[in-house]
N, C-alpha and C positions, 0 to 999 in steps of 0.2 A: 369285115368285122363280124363276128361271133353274135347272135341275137340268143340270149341265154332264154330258157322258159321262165316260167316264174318258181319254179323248186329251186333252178336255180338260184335266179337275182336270189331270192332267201339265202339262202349257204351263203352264196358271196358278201351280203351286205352283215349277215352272220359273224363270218369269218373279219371283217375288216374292224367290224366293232369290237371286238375280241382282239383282234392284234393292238388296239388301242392302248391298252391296258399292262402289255406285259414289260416287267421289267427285270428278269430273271430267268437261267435255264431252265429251273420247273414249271414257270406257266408256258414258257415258249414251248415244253414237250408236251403240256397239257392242250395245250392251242393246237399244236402239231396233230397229235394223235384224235383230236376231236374236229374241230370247222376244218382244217387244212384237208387232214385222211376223206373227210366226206367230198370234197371238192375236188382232191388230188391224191388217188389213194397211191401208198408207198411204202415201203418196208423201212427206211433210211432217209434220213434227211442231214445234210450236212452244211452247216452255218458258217460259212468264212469271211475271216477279215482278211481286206485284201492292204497291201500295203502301199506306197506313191507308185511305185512299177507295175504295181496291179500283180503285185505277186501276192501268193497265201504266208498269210504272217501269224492265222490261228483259225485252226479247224474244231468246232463243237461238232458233236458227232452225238446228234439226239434217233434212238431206233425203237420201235416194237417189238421189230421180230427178234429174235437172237441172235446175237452174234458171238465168235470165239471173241477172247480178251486179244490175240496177236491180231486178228484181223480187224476189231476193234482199233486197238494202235496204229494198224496201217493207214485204214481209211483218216484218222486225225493226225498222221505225220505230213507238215505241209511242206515238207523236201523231200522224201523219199517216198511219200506216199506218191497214189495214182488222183489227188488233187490238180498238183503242178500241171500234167496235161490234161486232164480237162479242160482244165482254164486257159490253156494255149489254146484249145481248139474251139470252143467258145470266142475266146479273142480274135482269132485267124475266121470265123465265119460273121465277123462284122460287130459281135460282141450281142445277138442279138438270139432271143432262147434256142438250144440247141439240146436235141437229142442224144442221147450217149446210149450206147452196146457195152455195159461196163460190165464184161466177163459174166462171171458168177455170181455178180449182183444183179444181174437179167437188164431190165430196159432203166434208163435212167434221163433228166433234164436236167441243164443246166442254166442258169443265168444270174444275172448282177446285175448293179446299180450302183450310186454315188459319184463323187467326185474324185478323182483317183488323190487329186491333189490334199484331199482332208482327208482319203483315208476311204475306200471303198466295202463292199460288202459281195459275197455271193453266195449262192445257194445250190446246191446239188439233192435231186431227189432221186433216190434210186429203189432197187424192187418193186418198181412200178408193173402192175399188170400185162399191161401192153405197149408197144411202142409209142410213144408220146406224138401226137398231130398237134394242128392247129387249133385246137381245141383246149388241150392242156395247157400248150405255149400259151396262148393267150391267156388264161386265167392266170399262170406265174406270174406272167409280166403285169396285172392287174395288182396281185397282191404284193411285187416288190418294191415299190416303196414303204409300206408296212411296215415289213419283212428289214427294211434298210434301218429303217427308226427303231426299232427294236435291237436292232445290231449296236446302233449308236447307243440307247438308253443303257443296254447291258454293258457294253464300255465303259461306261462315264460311270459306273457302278462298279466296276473293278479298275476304278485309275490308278489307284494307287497300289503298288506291285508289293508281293510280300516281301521282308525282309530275307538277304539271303542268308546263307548261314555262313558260320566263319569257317575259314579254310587257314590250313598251319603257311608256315613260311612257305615251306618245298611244294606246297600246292598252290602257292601266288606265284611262285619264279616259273612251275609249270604251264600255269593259264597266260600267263604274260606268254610264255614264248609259244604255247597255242594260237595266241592273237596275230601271231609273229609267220605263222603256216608254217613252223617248223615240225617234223616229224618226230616220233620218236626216238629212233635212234640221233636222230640230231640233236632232240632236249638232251638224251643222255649224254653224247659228248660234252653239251657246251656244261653240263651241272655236274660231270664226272661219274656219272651213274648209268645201270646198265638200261639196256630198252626197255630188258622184261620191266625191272623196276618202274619206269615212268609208265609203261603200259598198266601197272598194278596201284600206281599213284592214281593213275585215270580212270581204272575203273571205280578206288573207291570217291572219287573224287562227284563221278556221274552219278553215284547213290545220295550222297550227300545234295546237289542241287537238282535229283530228282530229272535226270535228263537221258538220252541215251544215245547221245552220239557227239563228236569233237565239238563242229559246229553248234549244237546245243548248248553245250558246256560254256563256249564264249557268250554265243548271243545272251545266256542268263544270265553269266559272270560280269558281262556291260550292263544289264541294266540299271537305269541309274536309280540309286537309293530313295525310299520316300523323305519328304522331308518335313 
């Protein structure tokens, strides 16, 4: 075990009274970029909800430094981004903090918390200075419960999903048969219409719920209405 000094234990007991409080993405980047960055500095930090499987179900993607808008996107796509294995390899090393060499984002750490069964959390910090020791690890794993209740509070603050917008006919018989894993060329047989067409239905269809890939399109299209 880690015997912090006492600049330390400050920051730390800093920082956890501080995490007390947040109930939204701008104090969590404000928490982020002040007690966190002194304790754990990082260019990137990444908030995910994890789902019963312990898969990523929503990536926040809170940073400093700059990043492009596509690379942006990538790091919070939680299926084609490079989240999904993180979190396999996190998982596969016992589930317990782990170090990541994540490319061009330089040194990064990973780890989680919660009950998988009500819904998990985890966290990725990357452009970290240097490679992440026992040191670091320990201090995440100090601050993730925190770090998990704030995940919760912010949740429970966005329960309720936005209205989706309406979609014509030919774009409900489309999403039905998306649901269905049929491909293009196959919606256009079974509706009589050509591929390009259904591909052209989809793309304005992904403007419209704001999403950008098949899999998007459904998962938004099922979610269930407020009521």
């Amino acid at each position: 075990m880690l015997n912090p000094n006492a600049r330390e234990q400050e920051y730390l007991l800093h920082a956890i009274d501080g995490a007390h409080g947040i109930a939204s993405q701008r104090e969590l980047f404000l928490w982020s970029q002040g007690a966190l960055q002194t304790l754990l500095p990082h260019g990137v930090l990444l908030c995910i909800q994890l789902d019963q499987q312990g898969r990523a179900r929503q990536v926040e993607c809170l940073h400093g430094t700059v990043l492009a808008p596509s690379e942006r996107a990538l790091l919070c796509d939680p299926v084609q981004g490079p989240v999904p294995a993180w979190l396999r390899q996190w998982q596969q090393g016992g589930a317990q903090p782990l170090a990541l060499q994540a490319g061009a984002m330089g040194h990064g750490l990973v780890h989680g918390s919660g009950a998988l069964a009500a819904g998990g959390s985890a966290f990725v910090l990357l452009g970290m200075p240097a490679p992440a020791g026992f040191r670091e690890s320990w201090l995440l794993q100090l601050l993730l419960p925190y770090l998990h209740l704030v995940m919760q509070r912010m949740a429970g603050a966005l329960a309720v999903p936005a209205p989706l917008p309406a979609v014509s006919p030919r774009q409900a018989e489309i999403l039905q048969w998306l649901r269905e894993g049929k491909s293009n060329e196959e919606i256009g047989l079974l509706l009589g219409i050509s591929a390009l067409t259904v591909k052209n239905h989809l793309q304005r269809l992904y403007r419209q719920l704001g999403v950008s890939n098949r899999a998007h399109a459904v998962a938004r299209s099922s979610a269930p209405a407020p009521g």
